[in-house]
N, CA and C of each residue as an Amber inpcrd file, in Angstrom:
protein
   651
   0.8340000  -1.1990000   0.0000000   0.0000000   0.0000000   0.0000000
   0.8710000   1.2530000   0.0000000   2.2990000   0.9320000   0.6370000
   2.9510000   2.4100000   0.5400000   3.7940000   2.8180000  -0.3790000
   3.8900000   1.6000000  -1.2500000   4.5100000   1.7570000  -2.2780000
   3.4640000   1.9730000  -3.5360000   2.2100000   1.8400000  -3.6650000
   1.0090000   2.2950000  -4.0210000   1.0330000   3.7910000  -4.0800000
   1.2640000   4.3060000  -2.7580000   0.7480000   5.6680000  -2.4270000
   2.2050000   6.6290000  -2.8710000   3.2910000   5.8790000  -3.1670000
   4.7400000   6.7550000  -3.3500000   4.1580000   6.5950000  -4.8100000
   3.9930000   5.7740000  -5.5900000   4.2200000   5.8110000  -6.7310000
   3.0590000   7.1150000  -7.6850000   1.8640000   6.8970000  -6.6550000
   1.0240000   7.7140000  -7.3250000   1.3110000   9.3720000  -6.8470000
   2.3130000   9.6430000  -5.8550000   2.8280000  11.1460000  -5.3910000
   3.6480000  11.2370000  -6.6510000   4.6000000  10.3350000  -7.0520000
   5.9910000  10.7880000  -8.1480000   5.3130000  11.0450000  -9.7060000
   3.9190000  10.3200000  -9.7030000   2.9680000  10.7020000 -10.8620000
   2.6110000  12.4930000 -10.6260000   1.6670000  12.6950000  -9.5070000
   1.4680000  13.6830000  -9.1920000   2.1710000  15.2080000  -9.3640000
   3.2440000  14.7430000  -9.0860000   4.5940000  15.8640000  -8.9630000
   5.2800000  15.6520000 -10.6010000   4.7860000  14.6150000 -11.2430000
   5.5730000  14.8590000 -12.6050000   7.0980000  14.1600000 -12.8990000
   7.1500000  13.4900000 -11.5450000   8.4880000  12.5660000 -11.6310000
   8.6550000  11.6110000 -11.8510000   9.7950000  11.0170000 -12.4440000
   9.7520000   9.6700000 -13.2780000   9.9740000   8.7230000 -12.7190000
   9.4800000   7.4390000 -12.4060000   9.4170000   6.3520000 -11.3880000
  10.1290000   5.5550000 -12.5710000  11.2160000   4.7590000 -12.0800000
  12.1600000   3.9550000 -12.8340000  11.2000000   2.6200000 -13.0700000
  11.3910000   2.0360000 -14.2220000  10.6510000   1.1290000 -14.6420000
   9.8570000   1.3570000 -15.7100000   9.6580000   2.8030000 -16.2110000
   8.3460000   3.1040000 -16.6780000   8.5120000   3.4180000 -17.7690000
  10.0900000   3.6760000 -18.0290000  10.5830000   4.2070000 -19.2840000
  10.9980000   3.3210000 -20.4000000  10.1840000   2.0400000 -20.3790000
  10.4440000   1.1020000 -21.4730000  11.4400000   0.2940000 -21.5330000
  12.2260000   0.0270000 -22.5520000  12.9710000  -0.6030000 -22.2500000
  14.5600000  -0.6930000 -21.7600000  15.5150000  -1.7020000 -20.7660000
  16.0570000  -1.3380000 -20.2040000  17.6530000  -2.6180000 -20.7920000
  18.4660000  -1.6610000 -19.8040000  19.7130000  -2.6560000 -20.1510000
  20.5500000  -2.5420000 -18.9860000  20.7530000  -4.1990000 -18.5920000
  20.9590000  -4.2830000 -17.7830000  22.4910000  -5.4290000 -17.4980000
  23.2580000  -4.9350000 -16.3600000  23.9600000  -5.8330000 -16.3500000
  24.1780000  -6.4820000 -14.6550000  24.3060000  -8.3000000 -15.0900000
  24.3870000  -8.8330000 -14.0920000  25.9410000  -9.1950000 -14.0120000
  26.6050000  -9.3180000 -12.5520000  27.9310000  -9.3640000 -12.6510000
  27.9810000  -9.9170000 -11.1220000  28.8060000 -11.3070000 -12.1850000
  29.2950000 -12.1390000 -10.5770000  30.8330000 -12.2810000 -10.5890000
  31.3310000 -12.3780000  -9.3970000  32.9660000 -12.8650000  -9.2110000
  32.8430000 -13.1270000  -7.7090000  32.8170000 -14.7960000  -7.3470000
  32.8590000 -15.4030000  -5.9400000  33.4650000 -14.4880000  -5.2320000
  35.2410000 -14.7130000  -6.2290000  36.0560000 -14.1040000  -5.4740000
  36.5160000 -12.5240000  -4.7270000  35.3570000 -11.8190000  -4.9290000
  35.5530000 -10.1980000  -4.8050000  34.2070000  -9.7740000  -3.8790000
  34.2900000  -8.6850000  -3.2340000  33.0740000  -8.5140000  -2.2330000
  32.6830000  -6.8280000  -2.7740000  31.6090000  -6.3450000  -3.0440000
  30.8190000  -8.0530000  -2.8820000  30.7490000  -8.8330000  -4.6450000
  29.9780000  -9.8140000  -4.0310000  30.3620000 -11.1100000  -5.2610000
  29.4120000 -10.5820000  -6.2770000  28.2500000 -10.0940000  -6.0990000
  27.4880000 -10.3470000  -7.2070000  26.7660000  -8.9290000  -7.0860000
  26.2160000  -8.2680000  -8.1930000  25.6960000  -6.7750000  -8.3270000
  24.6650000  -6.4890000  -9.7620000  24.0530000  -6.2530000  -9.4260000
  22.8590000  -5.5540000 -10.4940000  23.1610000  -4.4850000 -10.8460000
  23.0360000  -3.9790000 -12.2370000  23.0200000  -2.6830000 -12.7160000
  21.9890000  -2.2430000 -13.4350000  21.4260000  -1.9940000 -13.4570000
  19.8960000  -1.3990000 -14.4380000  19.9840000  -0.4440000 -14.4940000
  19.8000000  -0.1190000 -16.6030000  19.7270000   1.3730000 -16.8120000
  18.5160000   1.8370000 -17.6520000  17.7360000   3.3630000 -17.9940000
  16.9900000   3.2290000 -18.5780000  18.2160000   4.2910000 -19.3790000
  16.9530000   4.6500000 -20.6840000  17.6650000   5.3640000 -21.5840000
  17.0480000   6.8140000 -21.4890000  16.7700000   7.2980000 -20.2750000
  17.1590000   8.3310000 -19.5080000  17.9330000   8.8870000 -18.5870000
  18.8610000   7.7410000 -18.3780000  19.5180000   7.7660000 -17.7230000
  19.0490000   7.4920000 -16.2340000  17.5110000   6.9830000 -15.8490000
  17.6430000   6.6300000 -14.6100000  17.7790000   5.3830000 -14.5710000
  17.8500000   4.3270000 -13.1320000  18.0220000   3.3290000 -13.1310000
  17.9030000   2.6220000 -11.6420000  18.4830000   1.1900000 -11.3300000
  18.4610000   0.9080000 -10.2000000  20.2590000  -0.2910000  -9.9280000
  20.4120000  -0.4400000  -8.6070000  21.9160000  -1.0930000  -8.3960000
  21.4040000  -1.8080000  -7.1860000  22.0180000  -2.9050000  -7.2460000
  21.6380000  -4.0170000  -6.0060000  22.8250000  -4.8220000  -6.0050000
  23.6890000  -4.6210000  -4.4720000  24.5200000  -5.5140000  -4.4310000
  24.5580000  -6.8470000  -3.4190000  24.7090000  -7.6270000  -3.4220000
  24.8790000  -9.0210000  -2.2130000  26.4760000  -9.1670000  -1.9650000
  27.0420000  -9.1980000  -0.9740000  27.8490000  -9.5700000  -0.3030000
  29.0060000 -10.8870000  -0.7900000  27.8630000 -12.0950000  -0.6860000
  28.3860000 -13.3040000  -0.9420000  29.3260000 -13.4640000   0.2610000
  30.4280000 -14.5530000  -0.2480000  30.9910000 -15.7390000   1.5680000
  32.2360000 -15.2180000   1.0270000  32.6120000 -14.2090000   0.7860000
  34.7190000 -14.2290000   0.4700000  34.5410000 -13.8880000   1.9250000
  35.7010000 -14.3840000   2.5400000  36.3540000 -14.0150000   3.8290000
  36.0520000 -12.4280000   3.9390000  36.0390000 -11.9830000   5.4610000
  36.3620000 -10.7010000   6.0300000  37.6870000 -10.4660000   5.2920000
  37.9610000  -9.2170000   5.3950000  39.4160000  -9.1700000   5.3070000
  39.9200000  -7.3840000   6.4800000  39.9830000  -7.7360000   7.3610000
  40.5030000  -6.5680000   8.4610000  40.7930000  -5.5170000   8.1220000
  41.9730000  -5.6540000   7.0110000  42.4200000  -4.3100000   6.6670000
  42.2790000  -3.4570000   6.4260000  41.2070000  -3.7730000   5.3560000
  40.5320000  -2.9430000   4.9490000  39.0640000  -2.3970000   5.5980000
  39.5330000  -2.5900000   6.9620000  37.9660000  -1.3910000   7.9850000
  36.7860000  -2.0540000   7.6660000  35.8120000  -1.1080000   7.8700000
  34.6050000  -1.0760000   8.0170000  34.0320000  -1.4050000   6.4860000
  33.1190000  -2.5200000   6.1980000  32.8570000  -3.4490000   5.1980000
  31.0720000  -2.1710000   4.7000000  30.9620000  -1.8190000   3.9020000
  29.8650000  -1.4190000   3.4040000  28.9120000  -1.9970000   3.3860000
  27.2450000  -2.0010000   3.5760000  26.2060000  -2.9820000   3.5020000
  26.1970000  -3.3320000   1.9340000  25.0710000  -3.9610000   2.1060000
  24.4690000  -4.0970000   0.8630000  23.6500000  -3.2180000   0.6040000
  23.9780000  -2.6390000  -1.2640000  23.2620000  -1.5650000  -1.6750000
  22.2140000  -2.2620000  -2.4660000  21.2040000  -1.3650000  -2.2410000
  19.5750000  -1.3040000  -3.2300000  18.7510000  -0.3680000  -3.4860000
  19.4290000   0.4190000  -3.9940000  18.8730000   1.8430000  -4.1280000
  18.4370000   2.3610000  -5.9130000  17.8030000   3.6840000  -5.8520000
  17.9170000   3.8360000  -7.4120000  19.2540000   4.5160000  -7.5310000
  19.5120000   4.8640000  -9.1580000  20.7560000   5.7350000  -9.0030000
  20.1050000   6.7920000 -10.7390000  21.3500000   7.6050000 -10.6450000
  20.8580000   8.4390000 -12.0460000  21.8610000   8.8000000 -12.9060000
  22.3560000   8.1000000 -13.7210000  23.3640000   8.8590000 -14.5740000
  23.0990000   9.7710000 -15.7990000  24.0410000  10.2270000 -16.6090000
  23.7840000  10.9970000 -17.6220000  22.9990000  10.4940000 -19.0190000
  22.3640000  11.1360000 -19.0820000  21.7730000  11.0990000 -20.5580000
  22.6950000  10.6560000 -21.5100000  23.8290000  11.4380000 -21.6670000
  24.6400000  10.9590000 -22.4810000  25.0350000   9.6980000 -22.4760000
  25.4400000   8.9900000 -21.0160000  26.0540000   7.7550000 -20.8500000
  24.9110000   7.0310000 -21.1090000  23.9090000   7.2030000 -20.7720000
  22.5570000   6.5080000 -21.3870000  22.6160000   6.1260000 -22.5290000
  22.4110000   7.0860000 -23.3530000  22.3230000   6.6780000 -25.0700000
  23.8660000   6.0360000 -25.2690000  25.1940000   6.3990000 -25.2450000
  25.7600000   5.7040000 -25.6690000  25.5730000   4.2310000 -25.2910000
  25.5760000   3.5550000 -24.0230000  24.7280000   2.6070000 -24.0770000
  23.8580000   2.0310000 -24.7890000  22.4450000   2.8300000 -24.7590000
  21.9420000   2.2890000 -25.8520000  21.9110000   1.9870000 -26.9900000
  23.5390000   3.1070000 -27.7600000  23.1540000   2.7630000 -29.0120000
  24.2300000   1.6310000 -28.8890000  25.2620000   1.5000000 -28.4400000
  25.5450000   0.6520000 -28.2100000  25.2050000  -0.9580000 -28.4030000
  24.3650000  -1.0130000 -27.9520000  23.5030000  -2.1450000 -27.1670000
  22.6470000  -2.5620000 -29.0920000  22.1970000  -1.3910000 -29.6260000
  21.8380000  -1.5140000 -30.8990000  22.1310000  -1.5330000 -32.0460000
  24.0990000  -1.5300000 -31.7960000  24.0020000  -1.4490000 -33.0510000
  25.1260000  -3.4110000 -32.7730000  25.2980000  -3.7830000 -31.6800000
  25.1570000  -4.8400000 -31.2320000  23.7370000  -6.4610000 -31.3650000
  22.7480000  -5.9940000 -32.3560000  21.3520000  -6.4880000 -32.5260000
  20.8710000  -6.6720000 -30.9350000  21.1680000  -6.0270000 -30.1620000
  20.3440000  -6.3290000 -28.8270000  20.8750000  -7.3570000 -28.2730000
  22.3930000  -7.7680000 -28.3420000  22.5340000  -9.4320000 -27.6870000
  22.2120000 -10.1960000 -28.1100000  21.3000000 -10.5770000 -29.4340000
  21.2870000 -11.4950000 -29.8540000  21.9670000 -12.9780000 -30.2560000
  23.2160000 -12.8210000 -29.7610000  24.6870000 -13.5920000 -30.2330000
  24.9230000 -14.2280000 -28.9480000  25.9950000 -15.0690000 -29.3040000
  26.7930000 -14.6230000 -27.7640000  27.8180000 -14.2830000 -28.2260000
  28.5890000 -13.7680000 -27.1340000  29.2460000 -12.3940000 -26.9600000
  30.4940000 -12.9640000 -26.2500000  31.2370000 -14.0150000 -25.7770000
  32.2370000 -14.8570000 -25.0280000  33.2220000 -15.1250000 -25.7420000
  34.9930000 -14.6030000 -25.5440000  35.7120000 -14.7050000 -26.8550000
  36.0460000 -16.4670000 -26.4350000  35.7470000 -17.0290000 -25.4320000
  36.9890000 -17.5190000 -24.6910000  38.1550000 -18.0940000 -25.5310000
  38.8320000 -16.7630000 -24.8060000  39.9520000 -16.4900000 -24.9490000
  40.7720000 -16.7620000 -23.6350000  42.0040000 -17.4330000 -23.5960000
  42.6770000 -17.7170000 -22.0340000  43.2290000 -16.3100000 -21.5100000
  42.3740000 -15.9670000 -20.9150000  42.7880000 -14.3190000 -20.6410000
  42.4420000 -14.3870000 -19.0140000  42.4620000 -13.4230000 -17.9490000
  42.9040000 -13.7440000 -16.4880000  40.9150000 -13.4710000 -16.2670000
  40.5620000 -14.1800000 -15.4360000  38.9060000 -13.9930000 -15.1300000
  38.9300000 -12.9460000 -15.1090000  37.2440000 -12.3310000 -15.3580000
  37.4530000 -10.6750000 -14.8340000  35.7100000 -10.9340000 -14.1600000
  35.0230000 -11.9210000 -14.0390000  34.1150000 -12.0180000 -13.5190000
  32.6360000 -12.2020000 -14.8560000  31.9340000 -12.9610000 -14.6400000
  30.6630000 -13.0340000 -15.1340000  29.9030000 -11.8190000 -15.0500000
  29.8910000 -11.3450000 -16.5680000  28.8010000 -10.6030000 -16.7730000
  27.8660000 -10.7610000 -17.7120000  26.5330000 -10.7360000 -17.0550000
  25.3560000 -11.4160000 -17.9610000  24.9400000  -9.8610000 -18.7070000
  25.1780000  -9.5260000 -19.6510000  24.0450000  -8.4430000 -20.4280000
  22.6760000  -8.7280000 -21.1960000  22.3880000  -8.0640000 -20.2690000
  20.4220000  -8.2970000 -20.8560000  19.6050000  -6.8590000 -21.1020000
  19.5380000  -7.0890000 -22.8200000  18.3580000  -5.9400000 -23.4600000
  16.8150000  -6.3240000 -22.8520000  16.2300000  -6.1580000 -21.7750000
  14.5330000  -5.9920000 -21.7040000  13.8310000  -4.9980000 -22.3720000
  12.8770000  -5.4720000 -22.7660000  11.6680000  -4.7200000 -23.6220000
  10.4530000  -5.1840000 -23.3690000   9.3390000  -4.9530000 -23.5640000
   8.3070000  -5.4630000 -23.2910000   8.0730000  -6.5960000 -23.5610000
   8.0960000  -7.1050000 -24.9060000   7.4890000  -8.0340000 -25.6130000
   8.9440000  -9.2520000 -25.5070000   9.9650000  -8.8250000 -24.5810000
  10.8570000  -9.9500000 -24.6050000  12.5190000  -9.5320000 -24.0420000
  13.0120000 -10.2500000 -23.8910000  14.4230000  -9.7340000 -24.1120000
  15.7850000 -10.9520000 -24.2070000  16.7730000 -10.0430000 -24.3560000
  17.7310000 -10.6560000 -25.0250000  19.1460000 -10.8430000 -24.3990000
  20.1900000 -11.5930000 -23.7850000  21.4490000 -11.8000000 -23.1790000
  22.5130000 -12.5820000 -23.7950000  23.2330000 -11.8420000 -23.4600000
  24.7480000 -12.8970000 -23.5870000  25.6300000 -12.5600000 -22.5770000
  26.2900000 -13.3900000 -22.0290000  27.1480000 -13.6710000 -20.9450000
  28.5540000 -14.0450000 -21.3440000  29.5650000 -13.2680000 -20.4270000
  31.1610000 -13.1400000 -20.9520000  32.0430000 -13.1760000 -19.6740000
  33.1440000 -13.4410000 -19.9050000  34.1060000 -13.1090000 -19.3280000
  34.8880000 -12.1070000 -19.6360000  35.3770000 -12.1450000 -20.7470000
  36.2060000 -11.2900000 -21.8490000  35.4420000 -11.0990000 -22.9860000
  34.7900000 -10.2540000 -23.4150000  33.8760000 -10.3820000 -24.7780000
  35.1190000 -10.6620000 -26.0940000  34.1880000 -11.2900000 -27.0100000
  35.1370000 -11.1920000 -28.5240000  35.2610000 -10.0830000 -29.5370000
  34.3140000  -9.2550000 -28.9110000  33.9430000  -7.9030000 -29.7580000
  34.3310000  -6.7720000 -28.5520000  35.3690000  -5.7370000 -29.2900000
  36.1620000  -5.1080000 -28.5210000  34.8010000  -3.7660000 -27.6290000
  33.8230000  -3.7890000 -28.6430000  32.7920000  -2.3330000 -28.0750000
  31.9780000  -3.3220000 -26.9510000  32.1410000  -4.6480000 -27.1950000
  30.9210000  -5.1840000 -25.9980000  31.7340000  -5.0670000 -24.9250000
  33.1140000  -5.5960000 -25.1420000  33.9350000  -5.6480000 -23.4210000
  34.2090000  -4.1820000 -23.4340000  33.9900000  -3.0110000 -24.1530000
  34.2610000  -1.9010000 -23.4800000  32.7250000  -1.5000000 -22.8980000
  31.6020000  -1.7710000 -23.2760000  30.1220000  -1.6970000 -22.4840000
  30.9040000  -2.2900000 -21.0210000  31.1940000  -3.6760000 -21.2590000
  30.7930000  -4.1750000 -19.9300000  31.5140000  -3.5950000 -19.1820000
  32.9310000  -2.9880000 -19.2980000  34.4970000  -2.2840000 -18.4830000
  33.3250000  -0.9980000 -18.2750000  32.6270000  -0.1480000 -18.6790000
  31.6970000   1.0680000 -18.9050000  31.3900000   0.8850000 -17.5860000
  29.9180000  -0.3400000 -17.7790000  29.4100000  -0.3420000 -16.4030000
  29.7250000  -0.6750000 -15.0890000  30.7960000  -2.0300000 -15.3530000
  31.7180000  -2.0640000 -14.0010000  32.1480000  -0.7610000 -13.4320000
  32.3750000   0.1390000 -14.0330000  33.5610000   1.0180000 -13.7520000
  31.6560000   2.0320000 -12.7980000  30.5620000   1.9410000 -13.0200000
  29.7880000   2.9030000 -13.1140000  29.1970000   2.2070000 -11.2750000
  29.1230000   0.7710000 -11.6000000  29.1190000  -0.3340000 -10.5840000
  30.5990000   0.3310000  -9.1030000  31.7380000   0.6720000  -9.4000000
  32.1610000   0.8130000  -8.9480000  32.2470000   2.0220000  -8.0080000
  31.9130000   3.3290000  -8.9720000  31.5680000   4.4460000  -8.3880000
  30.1520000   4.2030000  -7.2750000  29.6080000   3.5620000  -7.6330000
  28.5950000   3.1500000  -6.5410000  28.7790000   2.5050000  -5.0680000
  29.7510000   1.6010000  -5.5390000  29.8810000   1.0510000  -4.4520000
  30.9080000   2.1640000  -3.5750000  31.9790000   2.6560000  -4.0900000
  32.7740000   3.9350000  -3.6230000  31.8280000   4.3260000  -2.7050000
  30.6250000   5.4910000  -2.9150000  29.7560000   5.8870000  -2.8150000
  29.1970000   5.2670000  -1.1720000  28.8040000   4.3480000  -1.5720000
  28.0800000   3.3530000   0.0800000  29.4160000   3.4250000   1.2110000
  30.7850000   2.9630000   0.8150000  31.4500000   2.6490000   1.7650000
  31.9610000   3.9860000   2.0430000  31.9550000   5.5180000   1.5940000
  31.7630000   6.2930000   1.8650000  30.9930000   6.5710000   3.1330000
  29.4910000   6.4260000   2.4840000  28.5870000   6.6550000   3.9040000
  28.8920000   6.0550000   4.5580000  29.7120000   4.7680000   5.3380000
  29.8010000   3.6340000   5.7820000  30.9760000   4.3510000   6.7510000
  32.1650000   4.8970000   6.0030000  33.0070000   5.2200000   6.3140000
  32.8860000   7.1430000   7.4210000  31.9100000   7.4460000   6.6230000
  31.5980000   8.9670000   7.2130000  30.5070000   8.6070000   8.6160000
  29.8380000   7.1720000   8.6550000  29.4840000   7.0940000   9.9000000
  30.1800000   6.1120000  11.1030000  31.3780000   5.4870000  10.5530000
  32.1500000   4.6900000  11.6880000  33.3770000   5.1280000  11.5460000
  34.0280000   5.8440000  10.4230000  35.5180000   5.5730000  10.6410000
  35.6490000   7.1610000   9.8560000  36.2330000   8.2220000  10.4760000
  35.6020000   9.1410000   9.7200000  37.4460000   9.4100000   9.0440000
  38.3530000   9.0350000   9.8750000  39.9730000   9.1200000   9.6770000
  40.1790000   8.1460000   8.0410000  39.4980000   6.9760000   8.2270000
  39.4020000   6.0600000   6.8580000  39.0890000   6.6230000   5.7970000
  38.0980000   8.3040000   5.6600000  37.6750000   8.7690000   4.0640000
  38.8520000   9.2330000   3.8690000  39.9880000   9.8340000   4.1550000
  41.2920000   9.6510000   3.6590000  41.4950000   8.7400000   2.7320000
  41.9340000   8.2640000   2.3950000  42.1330000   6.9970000   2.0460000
  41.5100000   6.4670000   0.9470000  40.1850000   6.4880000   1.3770000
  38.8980000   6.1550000   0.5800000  38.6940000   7.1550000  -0.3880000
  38.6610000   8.5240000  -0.0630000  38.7350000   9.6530000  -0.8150000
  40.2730000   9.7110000  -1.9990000  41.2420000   9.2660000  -1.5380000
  42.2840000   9.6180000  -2.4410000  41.8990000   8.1950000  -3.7170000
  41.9230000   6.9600000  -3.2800000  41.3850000   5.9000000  -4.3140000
  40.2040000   6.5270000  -5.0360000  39.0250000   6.6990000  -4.7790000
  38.1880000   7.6540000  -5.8440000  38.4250000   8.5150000  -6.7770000
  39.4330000   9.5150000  -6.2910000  39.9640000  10.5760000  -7.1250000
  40.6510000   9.8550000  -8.2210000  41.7460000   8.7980000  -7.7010000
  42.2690000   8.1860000  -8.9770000  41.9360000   7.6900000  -9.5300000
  40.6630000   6.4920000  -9.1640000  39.8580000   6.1350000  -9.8700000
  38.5850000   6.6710000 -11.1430000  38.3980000   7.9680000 -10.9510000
  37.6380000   8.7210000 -11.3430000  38.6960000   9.6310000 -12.4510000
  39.7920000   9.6160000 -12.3850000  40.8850000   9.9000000 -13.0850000
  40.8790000   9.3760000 -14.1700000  41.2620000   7.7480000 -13.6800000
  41.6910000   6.8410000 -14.8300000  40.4740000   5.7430000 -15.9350000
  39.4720000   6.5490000 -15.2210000  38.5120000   5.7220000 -15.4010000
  38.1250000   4.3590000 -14.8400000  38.8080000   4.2700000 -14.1710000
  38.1500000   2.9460000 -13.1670000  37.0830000   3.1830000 -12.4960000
  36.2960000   4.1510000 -12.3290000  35.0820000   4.7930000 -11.5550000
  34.9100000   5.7250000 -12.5020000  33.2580000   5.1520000 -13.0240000
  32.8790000   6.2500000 -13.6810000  31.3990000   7.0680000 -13.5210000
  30.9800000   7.8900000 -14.1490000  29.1960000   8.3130000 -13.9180000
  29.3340000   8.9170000 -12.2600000  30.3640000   9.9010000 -11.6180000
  30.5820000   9.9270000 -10.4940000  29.0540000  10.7820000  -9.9370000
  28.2200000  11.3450000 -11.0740000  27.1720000  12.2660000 -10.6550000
  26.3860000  10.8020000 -10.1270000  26.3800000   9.7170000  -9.6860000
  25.5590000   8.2820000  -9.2070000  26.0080000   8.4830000  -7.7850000
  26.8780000   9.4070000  -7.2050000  26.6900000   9.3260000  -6.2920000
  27.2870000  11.1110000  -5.3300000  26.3250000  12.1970000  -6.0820000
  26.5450000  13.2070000  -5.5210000  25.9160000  13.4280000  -4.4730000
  25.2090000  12.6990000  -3.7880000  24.4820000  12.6930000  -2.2260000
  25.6870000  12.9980000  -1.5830000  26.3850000  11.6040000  -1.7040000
  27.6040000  11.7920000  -0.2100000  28.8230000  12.6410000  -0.4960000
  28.9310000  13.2830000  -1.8210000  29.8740000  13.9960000  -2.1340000
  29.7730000  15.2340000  -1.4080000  28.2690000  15.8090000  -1.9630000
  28.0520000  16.7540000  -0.9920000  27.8030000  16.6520000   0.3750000
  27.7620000  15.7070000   1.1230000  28.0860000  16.1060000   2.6800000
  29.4510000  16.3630000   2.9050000  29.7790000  15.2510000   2.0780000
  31.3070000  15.2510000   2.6460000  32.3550000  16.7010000   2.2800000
  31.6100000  17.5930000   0.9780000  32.3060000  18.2880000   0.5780000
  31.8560000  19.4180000   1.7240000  30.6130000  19.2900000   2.7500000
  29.8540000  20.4510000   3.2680000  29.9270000  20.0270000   4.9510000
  30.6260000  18.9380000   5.0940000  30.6850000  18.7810000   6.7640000
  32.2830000  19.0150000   7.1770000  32.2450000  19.8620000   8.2180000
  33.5030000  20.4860000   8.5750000  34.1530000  19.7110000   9.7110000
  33.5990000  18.8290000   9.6470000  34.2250000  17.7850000  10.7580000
  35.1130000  16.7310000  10.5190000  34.7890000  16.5310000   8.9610000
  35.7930000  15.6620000   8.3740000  37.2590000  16.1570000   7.6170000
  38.1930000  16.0470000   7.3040000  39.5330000  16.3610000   7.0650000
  39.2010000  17.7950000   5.8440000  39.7180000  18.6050000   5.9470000
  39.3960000  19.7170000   4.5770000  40.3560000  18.7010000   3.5560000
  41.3640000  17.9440000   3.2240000  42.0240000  17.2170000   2.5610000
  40.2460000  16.1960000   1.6320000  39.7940000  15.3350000   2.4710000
  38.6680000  15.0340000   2.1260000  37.4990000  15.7150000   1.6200000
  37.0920000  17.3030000   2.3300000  36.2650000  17.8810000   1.2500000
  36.6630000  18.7640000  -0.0960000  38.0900000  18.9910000   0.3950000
  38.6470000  19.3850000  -1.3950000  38.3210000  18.6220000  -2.1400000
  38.4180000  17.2030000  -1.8900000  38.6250000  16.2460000  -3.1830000
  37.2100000  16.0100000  -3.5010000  36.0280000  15.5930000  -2.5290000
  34.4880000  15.5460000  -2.5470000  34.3450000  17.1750000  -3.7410000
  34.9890000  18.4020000  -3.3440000  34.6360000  19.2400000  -4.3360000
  35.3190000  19.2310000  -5.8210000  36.1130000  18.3250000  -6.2060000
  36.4420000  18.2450000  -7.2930000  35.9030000  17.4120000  -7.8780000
  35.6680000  16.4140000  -7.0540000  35.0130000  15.0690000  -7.6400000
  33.3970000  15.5270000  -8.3690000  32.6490000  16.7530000  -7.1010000
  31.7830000  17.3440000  -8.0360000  31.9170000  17.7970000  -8.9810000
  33.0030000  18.8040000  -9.2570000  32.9340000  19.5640000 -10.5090000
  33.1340000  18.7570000 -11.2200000  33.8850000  17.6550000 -11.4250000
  33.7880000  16.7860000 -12.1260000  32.7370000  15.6970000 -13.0800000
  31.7080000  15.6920000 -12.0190000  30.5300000  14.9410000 -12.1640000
  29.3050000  16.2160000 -13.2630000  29.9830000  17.4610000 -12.7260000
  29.2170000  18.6940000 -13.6270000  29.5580000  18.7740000 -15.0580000
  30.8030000  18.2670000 -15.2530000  31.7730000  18.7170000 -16.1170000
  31.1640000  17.6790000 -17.6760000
């Protein structure tokens, strides 16, 4: 019922409830070995969407602090990154193929890509694709997957370990550099606290303010 009553307010107000915008592309991505193991990416070709991650059984590992929950939230990237995606995705026939070079190349994790549409949809699943634009889709969204998760262990980090966004903050920046983290506007919530709370290192909200302009840029 309350998800009844949210959906018919975001009608009301003129806002776009994810799901509604037809059809979507989505990627599923497993690796036992990495935490967490397995993650949803859903995009529309407005650029909104949704991300869901699970944990899975890899060991704790200490060192690395305070472990992030599991995310399930919506997220929103650019229009632009949208359509390239999509056209992407189309000029690909929708997945129709498969898409797996295997090639003896080092795992990089299962990723299932799936075109949904109404009347049906379409996947292929890779390790390494054989077609250089599909493994750069899938490197795209990992990298978009990643800024997300950044993002959570952020909040994670700004409510238990506040000395750790050091740290956490300088890996983002480079990541967001080199492209290993991308679509950083997916997670300007915690940018802006962090760029606007004076309690945490000014070293940490410089970089939260570049990382915005960045995400503007």
């Amino acid at each position: 019922m309350r998800a009844w009553f949210l959906a018919v307010a975001m009608l009301a107000m003129g806002l776009p409830a994810f799901g509604d915008a037809g059809p979507v592309v989505e990627l599923d991505y497993t690796n036992p070995g990495l935490t967490p193991a397995h993650w949803v990416l859903t995009l529309s070709a407005d650029g909104s969407g949704h991300f869901r991650s699970e944990r899975g059984n890899a060991p704790r590992d200490a060192s690395q602090g305070f472990e992030a929950a599991n995310v399930d939230r919506d997220i929103q990237v650019t229009t632009e990154f949208a359509k390239h995606i999509f056209d992407v995705v189309q000029q690909h026939d929708f997945f129709a193929a498969d898409c797996e070079s295997h090639m003896k190349v080092a795992f990089q994790g299962w990723k299932k890509l799936t075109y949904k549409r109404a009347d049906g949809s379409n996947s292929c699943t890779f390790s390494f694709a054989k077609d250089k634009r599909t493994q750069a889709l899938g490197e795209s969204l990992v990298a978009v997957a990643t800024a997300i998760l950044e993002g959570a262990r952020l909040e994670t980090l700004l409510q238990h370990d506040r000395l750790g966004l050091d740290r956490e903050m300088e890996f983002l920046t480079e990541a967001a550099g080199d492209g290993r983290a991308q679509q950083i506007c997916a997670i300007r919530e915690i940018l802006e606290r962090l760029a606007g709370d004076p309690a945490v290192m000014e070293r940490v909200r410089k970089r939260a303010r570049l990382l915005l302009a960045r995400a503007e840029g």
